[in-house]
GUVEXDREN-459511 format. One line per field, with one value per residue (C-alpha): z, y, x. Coordinates in nm, 2 decimals. Each point is the difference from the previous one (the first is absolute). Example, Ala and Ser with C-alpha at 12.3 -4.5 7.8 and 13.67 -1.06 7.14 Angstrom:
Z <- c(0.78;-0.07)
Y <- c(-0.45;0.34)
X <- c(1.23;0.14)
***
This chain:
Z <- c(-1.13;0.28;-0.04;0.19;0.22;0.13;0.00;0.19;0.26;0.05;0.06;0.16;0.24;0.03;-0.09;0.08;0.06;-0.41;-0.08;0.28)
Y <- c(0.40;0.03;0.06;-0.28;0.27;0.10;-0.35;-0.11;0.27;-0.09;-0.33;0.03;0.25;-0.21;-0.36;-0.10;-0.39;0.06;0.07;-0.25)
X <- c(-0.57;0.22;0.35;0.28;0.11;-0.35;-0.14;0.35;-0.03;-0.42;0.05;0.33;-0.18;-0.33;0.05;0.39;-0.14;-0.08;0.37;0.15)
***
């Protein structure tokens, strides 16, 4: 599994519209 930080900074950095 991912951790929070790296899954908030790969979709943060690839799919913003995601976390909008």
């Amino acid at each position: 599994e991912l951790k929070n930080q790296e899954m908030a900074t790969l979709f943060k950095d690839k799919n913003v519209d995601i976390y909008s």
